[in-house]
C-alpha positions as CSV (number, residue, x, y, z in Angstrom):
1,X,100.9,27.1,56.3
2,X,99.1,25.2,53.6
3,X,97.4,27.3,51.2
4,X,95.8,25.0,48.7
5,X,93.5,21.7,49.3
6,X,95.6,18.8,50.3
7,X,94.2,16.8,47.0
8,X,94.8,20.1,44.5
9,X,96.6,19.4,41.0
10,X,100.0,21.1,41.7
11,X,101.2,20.0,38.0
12,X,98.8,23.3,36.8
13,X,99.7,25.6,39.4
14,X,101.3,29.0,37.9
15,X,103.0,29.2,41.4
16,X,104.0,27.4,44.1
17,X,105.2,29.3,47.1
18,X,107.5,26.8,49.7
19,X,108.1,28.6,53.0
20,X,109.6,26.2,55.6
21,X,108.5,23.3,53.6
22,X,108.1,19.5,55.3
23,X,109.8,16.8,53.3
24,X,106.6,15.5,52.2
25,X,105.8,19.0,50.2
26,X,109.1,18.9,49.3
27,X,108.4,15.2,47.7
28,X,104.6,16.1,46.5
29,X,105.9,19.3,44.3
30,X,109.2,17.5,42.9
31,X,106.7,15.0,41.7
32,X,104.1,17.1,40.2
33,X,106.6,19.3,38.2
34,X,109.3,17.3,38.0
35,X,111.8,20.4,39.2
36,X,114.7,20.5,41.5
37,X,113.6,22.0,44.6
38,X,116.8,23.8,45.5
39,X,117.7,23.6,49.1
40,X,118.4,26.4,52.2
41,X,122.0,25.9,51.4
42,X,121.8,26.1,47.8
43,X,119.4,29.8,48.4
44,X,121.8,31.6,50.7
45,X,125.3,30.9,48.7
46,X,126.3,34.6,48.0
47,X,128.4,33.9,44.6
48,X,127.2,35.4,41.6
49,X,127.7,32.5,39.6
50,X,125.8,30.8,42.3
51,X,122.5,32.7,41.8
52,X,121.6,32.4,38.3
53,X,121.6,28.8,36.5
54,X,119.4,26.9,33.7
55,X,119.1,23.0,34.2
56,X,116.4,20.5,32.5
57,X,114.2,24.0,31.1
58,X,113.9,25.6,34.3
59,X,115.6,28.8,35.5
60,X,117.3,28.7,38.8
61,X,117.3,32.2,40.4
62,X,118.3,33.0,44.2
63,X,118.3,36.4,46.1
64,X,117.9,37.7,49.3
65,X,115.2,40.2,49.8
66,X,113.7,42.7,52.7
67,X,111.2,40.5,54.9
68,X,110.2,41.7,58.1
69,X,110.8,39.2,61.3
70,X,108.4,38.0,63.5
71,X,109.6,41.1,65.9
72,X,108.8,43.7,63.3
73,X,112.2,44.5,62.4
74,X,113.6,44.0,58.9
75,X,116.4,41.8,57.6
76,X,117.5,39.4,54.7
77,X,115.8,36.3,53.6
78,X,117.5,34.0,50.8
79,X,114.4,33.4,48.1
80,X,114.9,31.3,45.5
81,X,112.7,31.1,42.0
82,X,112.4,28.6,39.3
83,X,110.5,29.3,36.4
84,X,110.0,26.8,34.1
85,X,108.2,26.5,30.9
86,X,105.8,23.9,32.3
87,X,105.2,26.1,34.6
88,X,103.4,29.1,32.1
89,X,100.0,29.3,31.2
């Protein structure tokens, strides 16, 4: 689901919210913030040490949180954040 114009400015976006993304969203907000998009793999490990890092100015956070599934029912989705400094009004 695309949320924003295809042509929006996603260097001044306060967030940027990548559910299911296509390679070529992948590619379009890599190069507007110049971030490491971290991958399914990376999201779900479970190690601690695994879910919190700092690289290039940008916090690297993972968790998985309560989402309901299409069916209603509720279960455990890895989400990952990454707040950067260019990223902050």
């Amino acid at each position: 689901m695309v949320l924003v114009d295809a042509d929006a400015d996603l260097a001044s976006a306060a967030w940027i919210d990548l559910r299911e993304p296509t390679a070529g969203e992948l590619a379009r907000v890599q190069g507007a913030t110049g971030l490491r998009i971290p991958n399914q793999d990376e999201i779900s490990e479970i190690e601690l040490s695994s879910r919190l890092a700092f690289e290039n100015g940008a916090y690297y956070v993972t968790s998985p949180l309560v989402a309901p599934s299409d069916d209603g029912q509720l279960g455990l989705v890895p989400v990952a954040f990454v707040p950067s400094a260019s990223c902050q009004s």
